[in-house]
C-alpha positions as CSV (number, residue, x, y, z in Angstrom):
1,X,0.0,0.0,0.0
2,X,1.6,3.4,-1.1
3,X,0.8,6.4,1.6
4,X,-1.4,8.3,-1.0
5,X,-3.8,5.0,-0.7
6,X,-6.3,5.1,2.0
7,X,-7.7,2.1,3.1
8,X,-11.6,1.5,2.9
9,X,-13.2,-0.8,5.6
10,X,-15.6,-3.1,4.9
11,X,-19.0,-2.0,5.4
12,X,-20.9,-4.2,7.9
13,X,-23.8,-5.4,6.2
14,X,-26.3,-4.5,9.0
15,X,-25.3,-0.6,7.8
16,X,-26.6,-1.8,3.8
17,X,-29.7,-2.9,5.0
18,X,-30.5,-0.5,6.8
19,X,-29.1,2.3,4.3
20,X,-31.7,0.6,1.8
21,X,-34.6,-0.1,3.9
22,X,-34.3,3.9,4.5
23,X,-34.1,4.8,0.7
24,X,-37.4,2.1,0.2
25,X,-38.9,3.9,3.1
26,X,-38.3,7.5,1.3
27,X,-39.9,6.1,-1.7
28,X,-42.7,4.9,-0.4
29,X,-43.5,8.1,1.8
30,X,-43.0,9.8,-1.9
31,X,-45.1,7.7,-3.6
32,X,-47.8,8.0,-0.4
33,X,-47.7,12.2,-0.7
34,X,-47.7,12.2,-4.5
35,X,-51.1,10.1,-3.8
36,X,-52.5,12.2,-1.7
37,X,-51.4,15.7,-3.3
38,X,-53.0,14.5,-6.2
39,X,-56.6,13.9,-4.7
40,X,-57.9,17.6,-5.9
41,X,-56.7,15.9,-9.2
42,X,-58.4,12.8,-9.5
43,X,-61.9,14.2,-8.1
44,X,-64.4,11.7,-6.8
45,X,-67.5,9.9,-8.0
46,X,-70.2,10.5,-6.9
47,X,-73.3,7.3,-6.1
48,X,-74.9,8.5,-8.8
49,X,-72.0,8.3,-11.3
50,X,-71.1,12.0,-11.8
51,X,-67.2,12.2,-12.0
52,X,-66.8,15.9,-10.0
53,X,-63.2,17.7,-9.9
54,X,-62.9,21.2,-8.0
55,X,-60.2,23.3,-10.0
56,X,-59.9,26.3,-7.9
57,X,-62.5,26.1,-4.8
58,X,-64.9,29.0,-4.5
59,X,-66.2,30.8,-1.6
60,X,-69.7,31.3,0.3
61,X,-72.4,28.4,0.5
62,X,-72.7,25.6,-1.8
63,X,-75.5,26.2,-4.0
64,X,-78.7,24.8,-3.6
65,X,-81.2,23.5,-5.8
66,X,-83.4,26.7,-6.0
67,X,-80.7,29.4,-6.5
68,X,-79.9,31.1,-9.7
69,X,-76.8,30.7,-11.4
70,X,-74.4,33.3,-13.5
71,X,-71.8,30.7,-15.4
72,X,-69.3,30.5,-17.6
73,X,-69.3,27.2,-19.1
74,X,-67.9,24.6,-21.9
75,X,-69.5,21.6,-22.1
76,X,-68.0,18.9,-24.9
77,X,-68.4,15.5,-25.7
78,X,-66.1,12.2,-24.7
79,X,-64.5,13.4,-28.0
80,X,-63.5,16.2,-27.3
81,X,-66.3,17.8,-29.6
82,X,-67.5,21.4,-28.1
83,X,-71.8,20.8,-28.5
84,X,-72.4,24.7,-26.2
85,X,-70.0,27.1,-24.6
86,X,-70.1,30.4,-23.2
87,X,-67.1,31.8,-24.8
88,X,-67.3,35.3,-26.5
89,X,-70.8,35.7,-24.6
90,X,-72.3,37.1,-21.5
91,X,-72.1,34.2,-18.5
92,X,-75.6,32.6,-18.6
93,X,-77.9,32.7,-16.5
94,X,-79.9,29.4,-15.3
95,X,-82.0,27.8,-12.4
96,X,-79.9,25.0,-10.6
97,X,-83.2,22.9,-10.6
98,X,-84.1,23.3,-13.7
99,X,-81.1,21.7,-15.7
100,X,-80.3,18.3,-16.9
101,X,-80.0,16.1,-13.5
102,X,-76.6,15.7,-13.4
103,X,-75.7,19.3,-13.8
104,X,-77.9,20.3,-11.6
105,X,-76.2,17.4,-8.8
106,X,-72.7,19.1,-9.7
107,X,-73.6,22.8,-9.6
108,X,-75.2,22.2,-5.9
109,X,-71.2,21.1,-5.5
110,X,-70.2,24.8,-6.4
111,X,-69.7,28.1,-4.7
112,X,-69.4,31.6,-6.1
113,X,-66.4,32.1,-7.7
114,X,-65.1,28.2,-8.3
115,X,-64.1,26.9,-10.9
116,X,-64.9,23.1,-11.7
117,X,-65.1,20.2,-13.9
118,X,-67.2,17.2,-14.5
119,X,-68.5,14.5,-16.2
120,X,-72.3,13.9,-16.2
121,X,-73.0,10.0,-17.5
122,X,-75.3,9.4,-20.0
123,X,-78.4,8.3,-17.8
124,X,-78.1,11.7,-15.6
125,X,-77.9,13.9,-19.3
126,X,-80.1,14.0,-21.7
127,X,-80.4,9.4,-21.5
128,X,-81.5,8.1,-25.5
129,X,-83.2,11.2,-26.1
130,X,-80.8,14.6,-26.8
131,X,-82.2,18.0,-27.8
132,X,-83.3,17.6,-31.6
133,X,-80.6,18.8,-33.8
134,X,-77.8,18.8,-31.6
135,X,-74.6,17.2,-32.2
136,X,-75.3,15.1,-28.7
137,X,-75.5,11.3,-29.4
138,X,-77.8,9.3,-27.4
139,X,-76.7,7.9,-24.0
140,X,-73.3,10.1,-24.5
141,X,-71.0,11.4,-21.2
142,X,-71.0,14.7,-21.5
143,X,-67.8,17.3,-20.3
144,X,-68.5,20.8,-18.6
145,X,-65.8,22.8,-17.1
146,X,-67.8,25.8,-15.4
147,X,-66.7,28.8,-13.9
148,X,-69.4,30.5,-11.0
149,X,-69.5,33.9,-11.9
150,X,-72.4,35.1,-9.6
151,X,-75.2,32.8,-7.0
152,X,-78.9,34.6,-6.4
153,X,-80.4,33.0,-3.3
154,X,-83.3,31.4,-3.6
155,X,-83.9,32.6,-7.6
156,X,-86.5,30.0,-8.6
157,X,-88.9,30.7,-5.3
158,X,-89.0,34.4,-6.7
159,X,-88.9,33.6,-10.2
160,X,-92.3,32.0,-9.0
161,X,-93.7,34.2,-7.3
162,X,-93.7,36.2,-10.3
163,X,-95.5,33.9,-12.5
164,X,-97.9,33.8,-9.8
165,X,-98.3,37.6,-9.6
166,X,-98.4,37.9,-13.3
167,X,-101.1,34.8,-13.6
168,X,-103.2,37.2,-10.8
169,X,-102.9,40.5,-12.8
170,X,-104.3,38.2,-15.8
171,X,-107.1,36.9,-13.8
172,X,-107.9,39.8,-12.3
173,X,-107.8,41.7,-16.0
174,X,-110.3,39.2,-17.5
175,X,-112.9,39.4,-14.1
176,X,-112.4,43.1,-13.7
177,X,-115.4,45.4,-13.3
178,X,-115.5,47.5,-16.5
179,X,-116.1,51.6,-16.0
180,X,-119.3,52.9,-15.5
181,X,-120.5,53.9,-18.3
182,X,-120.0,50.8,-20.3
């Protein structure tokens, strides 16, 4: 041995197995946090099928089913075929209850100012019977990704009361008393 040489000891091999059970454990607890970070990701599923996926969480109550939305949306097929959209238009306006079922399930899983995705199967759309003249096949998934621009409480009870007021002024128009004179 020359004296620039420097003389290695054996490693004992309790000191490898435990250097690599430590690197599997690192892995694993990288592995375990990747899964877990990625939950906002992967969304959930919902009993009724609707795949749901919050992209930027909103703020304020969940709406419910009788408020009135303001929404920016896309909705496309499993093709990636755009069938409505929002874009270069004013946000529209719409009743949660009054949509196709399974938008209406995933919009009472927004708030004001969210942003979301989602996947409404074909039984909770429009089933073997899509709007006539749309490019919508029948039984097809169909893709929304929705912004919340604005949530009126309770918009469908006064949309209601409305009709009802304008169904009395008709009534009472038809049974009114004319002038004297007539």
């Amino acid at each position: 041995m020359s004296v620039t040489q420097v003389p290695i000891r054996p490693i004992a091999k309790a000191t490898r197995t435990r250097a690599l059970l430590g690197f599997v454990l690192v892995i694993l607890a990288g592995v375990l946090l990747a899964w877990f970070g990625a939950g906002q990701l992967r969304g959930e599923t919902t009993a009724s099928g609707l795949q749901f996926r919050t992209v930027q969480k909103g703020e304020g109550p969940l709406i419910t089913v009788n408020d009135g939305v303001l929404i920016d949306y896309e909705g496309k097929l499993p093709d990636g075929t755009v069938f409505d959209t929002t874009a270069g238009k004013s946000p529209a306006p719409m009743l949660a209850g009054q949509v196709i079922p399974g938008f209406s399930e995933a919009l009472q899983k927004m708030q004001k100012g969210g942003r979301y995705k989602f996947r409404v199967p074909g039984k909770l759309a429009y089933g073997a019977s899509p709007p006539p003249g749309s490019p919508i096949p029948p039984n097809s998934d169909l893709d929304f990704t929705v912004h919340v621009v604005q949530v009126v409480p309770n918009a469908a009870q006064m949309v209601r009361m409305q009709q009802m007021q304008q169904g009395a002024g008709a009534a009472g128009a038809e049974g009114a008393v004319p002038p004297p004179g007539e």
